[in-house]
C-alpha positions in Angstrom: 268.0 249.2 174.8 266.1 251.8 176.0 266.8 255.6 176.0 265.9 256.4 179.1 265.1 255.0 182.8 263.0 256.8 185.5 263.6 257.0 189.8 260.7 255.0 189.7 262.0 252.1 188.2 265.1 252.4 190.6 263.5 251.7 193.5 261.5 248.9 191.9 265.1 247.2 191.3 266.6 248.0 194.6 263.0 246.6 196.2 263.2 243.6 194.3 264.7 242.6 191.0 261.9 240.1 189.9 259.2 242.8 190.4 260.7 245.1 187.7 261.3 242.2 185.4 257.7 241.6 185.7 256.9 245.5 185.4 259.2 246.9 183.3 260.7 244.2 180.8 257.8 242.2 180.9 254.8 245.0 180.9 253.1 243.3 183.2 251.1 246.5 184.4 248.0 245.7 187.0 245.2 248.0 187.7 246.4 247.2 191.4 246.2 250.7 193.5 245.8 251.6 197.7 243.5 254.0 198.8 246.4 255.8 200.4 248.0 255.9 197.5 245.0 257.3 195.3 245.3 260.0 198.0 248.8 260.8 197.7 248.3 261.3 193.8 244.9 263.8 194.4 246.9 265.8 196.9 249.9 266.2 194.4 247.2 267.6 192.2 246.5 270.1 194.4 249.7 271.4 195.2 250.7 271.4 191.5 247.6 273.7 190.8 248.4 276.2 194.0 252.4 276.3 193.0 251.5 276.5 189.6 254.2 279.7 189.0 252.1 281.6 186.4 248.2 281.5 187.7 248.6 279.1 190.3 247.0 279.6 194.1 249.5 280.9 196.0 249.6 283.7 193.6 246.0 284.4 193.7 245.6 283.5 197.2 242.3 281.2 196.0 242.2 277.6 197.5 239.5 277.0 195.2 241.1 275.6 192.1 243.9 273.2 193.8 240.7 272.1 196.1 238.5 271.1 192.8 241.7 269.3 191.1 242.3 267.4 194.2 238.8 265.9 194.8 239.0 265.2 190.8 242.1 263.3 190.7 240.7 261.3 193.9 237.1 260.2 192.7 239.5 259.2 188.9 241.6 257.0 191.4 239.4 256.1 194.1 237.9 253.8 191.1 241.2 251.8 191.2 241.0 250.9 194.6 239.3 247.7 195.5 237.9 249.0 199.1 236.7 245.7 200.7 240.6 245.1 200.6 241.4 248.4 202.7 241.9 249.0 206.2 239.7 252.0 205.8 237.0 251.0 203.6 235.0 254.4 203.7 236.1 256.6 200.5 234.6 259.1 201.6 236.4 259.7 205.0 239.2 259.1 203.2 238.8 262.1 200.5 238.6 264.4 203.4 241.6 263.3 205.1 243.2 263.9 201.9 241.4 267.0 201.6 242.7 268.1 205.0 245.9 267.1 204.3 246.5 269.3 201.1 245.4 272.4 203.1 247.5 271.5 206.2 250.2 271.8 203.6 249.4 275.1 201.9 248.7 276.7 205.7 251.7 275.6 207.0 253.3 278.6 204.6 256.8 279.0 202.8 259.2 281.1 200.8 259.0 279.2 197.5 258.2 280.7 194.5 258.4 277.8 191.7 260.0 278.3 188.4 258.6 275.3 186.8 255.8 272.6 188.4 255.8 268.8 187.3 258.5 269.3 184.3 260.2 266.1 182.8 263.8 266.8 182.8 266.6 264.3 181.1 270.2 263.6 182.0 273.1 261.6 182.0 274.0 259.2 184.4 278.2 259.9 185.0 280.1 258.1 187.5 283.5 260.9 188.3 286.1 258.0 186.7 283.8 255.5 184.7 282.2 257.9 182.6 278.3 257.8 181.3 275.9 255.0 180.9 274.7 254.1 177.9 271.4 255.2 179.3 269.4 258.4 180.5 267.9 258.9 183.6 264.1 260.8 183.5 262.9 262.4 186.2 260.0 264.9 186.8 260.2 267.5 189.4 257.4 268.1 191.6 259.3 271.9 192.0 261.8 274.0 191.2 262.2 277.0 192.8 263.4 280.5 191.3 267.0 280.1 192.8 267.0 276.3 190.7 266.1 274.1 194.3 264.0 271.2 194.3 260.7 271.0 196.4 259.5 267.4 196.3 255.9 266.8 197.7 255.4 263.4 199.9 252.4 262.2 201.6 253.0 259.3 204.5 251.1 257.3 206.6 253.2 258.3 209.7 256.4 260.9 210.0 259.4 259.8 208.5 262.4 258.3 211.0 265.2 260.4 211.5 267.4 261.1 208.7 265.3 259.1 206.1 265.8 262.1 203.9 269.8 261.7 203.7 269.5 258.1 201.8 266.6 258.6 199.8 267.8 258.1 196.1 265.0 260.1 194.8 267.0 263.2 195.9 270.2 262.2 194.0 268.5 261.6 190.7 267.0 265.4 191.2 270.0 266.5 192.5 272.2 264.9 188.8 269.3 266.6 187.2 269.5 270.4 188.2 273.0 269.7 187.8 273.0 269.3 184.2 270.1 271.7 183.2 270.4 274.4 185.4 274.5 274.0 186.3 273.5 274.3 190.3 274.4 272.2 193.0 270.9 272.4 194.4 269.2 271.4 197.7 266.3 269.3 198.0 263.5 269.7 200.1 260.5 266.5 201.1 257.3 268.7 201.8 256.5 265.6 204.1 252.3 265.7 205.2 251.6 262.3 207.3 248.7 261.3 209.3 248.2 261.5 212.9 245.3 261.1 215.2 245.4 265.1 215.7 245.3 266.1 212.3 247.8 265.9 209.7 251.2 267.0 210.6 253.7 268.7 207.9 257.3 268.6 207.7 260.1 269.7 205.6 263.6 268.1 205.6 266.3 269.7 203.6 269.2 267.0 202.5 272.0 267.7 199.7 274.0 265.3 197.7 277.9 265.2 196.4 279.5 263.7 193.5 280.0 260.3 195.8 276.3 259.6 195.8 275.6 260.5 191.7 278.5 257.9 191.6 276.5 255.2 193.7 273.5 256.2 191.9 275.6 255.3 188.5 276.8 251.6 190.5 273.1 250.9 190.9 271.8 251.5 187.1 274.6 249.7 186.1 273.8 246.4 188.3 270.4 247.1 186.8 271.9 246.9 183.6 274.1 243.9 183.9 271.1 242.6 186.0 269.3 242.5 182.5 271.6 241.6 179.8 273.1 238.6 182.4 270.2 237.2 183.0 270.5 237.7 186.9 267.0 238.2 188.0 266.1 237.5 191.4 263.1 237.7 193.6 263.6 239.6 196.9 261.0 238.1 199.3 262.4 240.0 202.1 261.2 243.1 200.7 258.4 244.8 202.2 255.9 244.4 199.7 256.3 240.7 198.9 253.5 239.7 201.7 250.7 241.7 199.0 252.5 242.0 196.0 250.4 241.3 193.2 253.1 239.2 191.3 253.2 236.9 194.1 251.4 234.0 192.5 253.9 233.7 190.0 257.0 234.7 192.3 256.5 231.2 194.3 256.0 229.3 191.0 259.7 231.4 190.1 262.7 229.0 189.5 265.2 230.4 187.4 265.9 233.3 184.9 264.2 233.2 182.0 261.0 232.8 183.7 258.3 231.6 181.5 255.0 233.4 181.9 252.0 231.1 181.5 251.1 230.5 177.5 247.9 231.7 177.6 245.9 234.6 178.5 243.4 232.8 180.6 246.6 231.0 182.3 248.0 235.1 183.2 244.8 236.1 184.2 244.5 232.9 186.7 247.9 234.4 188.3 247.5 238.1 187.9 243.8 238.9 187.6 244.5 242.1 188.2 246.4 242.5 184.7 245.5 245.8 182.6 243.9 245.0 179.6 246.3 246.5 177.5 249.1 244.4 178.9 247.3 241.3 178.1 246.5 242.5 174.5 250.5 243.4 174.0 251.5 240.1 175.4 249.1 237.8 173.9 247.5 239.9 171.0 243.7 240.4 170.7 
C-alpha cells in the first residue's frame, strides 16, 4: 500500500472511480493540459513569490519578481496546451488575462502575513470512533498565515455559486492538517480570482470545518480504499469531465474490473495518444 494519498487524488475518486484507476493505480499520466489551466498554475506562481514570508513582494512592495515567475511558469505550460483545441486559441491574450488577474489579486489588499508558502504537510486521517487509516493524507498549503489559518489561492472561469466554499473537501483535508501540526482549529480562506467581461473580479470566502466533516472525509478514503482492494471500479459518465476526458477511448471499451489495458504500446498509444512518455516506458519497458 501506499504511505500516503493527496486531495488531489480525492476528488479524482469522488469524480469518477475509473479515472483514478487509470491515473493513479495505473500511471496512466497524459501530457493533456487547458489553457485555463496553464494559467491558474502561472498565477499561483506569482502569488507564492509576492507572499513568500521572508523576501517575498508584499514585503518589499515590488511586483517585479511575482510578475517574471508568473509569465515563466505560463510560457513552461502554455507548451502543454494544444491551442487549436481551445476556445481561446490566442496565448498571448491569454497570458495577459492571467497577468491581469494575478495583480487584481495582489491590489485587492489583505491582512495576511504568511508563515510558510507552498509547504507539504502530512497527517493522519482519524474518524472520532473508527480510529486511523492505514494511510496518510498529503497536502500542500498554498498559505498559512502567522495566527496558523489557511489561505488557498483559486483561479475560475466565472464566480463561484453560493456557498460552494462550505462543501469543498479541499478545505477539510487543510483543516485535519493544521490540526495535527499546528494543534489549531483553523479557518480557511479561497482567494477566489474569476473572469468577467469587466476585468477580473476577486473574492474571498471564509468556511470552517468540525470533527463531523474530518469523519466524512475518513468515510470517503476508506470507500477509496475498499474501492481498490475489492475490485469495485467504476466509470462515472455522469461526471463533468467524461464528454473530453482523455481516457474516454478506453472508458467505452470498459466492461468490468480488472480492465485490461491494450498489450502493446502502439495499441495504448492508439487509445491515449496523449500518454507521457515515461508512463509508456514504466508500463511497457523501453
Amino acid at each position: 500500500m501506499r504511505e500516503h494519498v493527496s486531495i488531489s487524488e480525492i476528488r479524482e475518486f469522488q469524480a469518477c472511480p475509473l479515472r483514478w484507476w487509470y491515473r493513479y493505480e495505473n500511471g496512466l499520466w497524459t501530457e493533456k493540459t487547458s489553457s485555463f489551466f496553464a494559467l491558474g498554475t502561472a498565477v499561483h506562481a506569482g502569488l507564492a513569490n509576492w507572499y513568500e514570508p521572508l523576501n517575498g513582494g508584499k514585503k518589499t512592495g515590488d511586483l517585479t519578481m511575482p510578475i517574471k515567475l508568473y509569465r515563466a511558469a505560463f510560457a513552461d505550460e502554455s507548451e502543454k496546451v494544444n491551442w487549436t483545441n481551445e476556445s481561446d486559441k490566442d496565448p498571448i491574450s491569454q497570458s495577459a488575462l492571467g497577468e491581469e488577474m494575478l495583480k487584481a489579486a495582489i491590489f485587492e489588499g489583505d491582512d495576511w502575513t504568511a508563515k510558510a508558502v507552498e509547504r507539504t504537510f502530512m497527517a493522519d486521517i482519524a474518524h472520532s470512533r473508527l480510529g486511523k487509516l492505514p494511510i496518510k493524507l498529503k497536502s500542500v498549503l498554498d498559505m498559512v498565515t502567522n495566527t496558523n489559518d489557511v489561505v488557498e489561492h483559486k483561479t475560475a472561469t466565472r464566480k463561484w455559486e453560493e456557498g460552494r466554499e462550505h462543501g469543498d473537501i479541499q478545505a477539510t483535508a487543510y483543516v485535519s492538517v493544521v490540526r495535527q501540526n499546528y494543534d489549531h482549529n483553523p479557518s480557511v480562506t479561497f482567494n477566489i480570482v474569476s473572469k468577467h467581461s469587466k476585468g477580473p473580479n476577486v473574492e474571498r470566502r471564509t468556511t470552517t470545518r468540525t470533527q463531523d466533516d474530518i469523519d466524512r472525509l475518513y468515510i470517503t478514503v476508506r470507500a477509496m480504499l475498499d474501492a481498490k482492494e475489492k475490485g469495485a471500479i467504476y466509470p462515472n459518465p455522469t461526471a463533468f469531465v467524461h464528454a473530453t476526458c482523455e481516457f474516454r477511448k478506453l472508458c467505452d471499451k470498459w466492461e468490468a474490473h480488472p480492465q485490461p489495458l491494450p498489450a502493446t504500446a502502439s495499441g495504448m498509444l492508439t487509445v491515449l495518444p496523449s500518454i507521457r512518455q515515461s508512463s509508456l516506458t514504466k508500463i511497457y519497458g523501453e
